[in-house]
C-alpha positions, 0 to 999 in steps of 0.5 A: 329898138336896141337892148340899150335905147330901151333900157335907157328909155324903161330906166328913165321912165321908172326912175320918173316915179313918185315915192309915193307912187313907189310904195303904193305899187309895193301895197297893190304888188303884194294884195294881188300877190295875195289874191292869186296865192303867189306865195301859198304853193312855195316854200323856198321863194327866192328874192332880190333887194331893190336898187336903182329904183327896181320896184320895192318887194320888200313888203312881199319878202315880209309877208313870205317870212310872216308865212313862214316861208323860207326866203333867199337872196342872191349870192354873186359867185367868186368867178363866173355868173352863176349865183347862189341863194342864201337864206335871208330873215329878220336876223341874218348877218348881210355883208355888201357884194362887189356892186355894194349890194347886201349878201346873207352870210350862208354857209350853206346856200342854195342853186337855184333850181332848189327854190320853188319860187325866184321873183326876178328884178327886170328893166322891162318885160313883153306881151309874151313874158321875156325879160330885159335885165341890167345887161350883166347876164347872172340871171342868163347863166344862173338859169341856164340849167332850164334851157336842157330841159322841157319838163323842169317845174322849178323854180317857177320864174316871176318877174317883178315890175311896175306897169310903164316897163311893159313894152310890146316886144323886146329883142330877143337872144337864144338863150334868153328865159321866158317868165311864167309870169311879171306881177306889176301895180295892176295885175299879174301877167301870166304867159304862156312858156311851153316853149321853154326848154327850146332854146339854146344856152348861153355861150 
């Protein structure tokens, strides 16, 4: 199946959830997120704010600032697709990108290869931990830096998603990015990604 027939079809199935199916996933996500200390060995983590009925991690973005971990979101680039990180907290000044979507006011912000933790928004991800995203490439190209090299540890890439985005396998492209892991409502998918640093970057 085409990259368009699936989006469509993990969008609409994700879309079909109850609010309250929303925020018990968000509860579960973040007591699983607990138990495996997803938060624990990082301290600069970045996240995402949820839109289009992406899964919520704002309880997760709570938790991260309760431990007095250092929190970012993603800042689009003037040209070109390769993001930066601002720091996001309880009180940082937020001003809407181009897609309407709020920014940290940072002068300072981060590449990500300075985050030891980046919690990825996705469409729908596989048995062997690719990701299918909205199509805009900025993740593709934010990390392509990990493409050149087999022994990067960070940051350590996780995709977050409720279980019905789960397919067997996806369609893939050379320069597409495997997830060490996806935390979903049931559990957290670990993969294995030996092979990363094996493909080619993005043209």
């Amino acid at each position: 199946m085409d990259k368009y027939t699936l989006r469509r079809q993990l969008k609409a199935a994700r879309k079909a959830m109850r609010p309250a199916e929303r925020r018990h996933a968000a509860r579960v996500a973040l007591r699983l997120a607990l138990r495996h200390g997803l938060l624990l060995r990082a301290r600069r983590i970045g996240f995402y704010l949820p839109q289009g009925g992406e899964f919520d991690v704002h309880p997760l973005l709570n938790q991260a600032l309760c431990m007095q971990r250092e929190c970012y979101l993603p800042i689009l680039p003037r040209r070109g697709r390769v993001m930066r990180f601002g720091r996001a907290g309880r009180h940082t000044r937020m001003a809407p990108n181009r897609y309407g979507i709020p920014e940290p006011r940072d002068a300072k912000p981060l590449r990500a290869r300075q985050l030891d933790l980046l919690l990825m928004p996705l469409v729908g991800f596989d048995r062997a931990g690719y990701r299918l995203g909205m199509g805009g490439g900025y993740y593709d190209a934010t990390l392509a830096f990990m493409q050149h090299r087999r022994l990067w540890r960070k940051p350590r890439l996780v995709g977050i998603a409720y279980e019905c985005q789960r397919v067997d396998a996806l369609p893939r492209e050379p320069w597409d990015m495997p997830l060490d892991a996806v935390l979903t409502e049931r559990r957290l998918h670990r993969f294995d990604n030996s092979h990363r640093g094996k493909a080619h970057s993005p043209r």
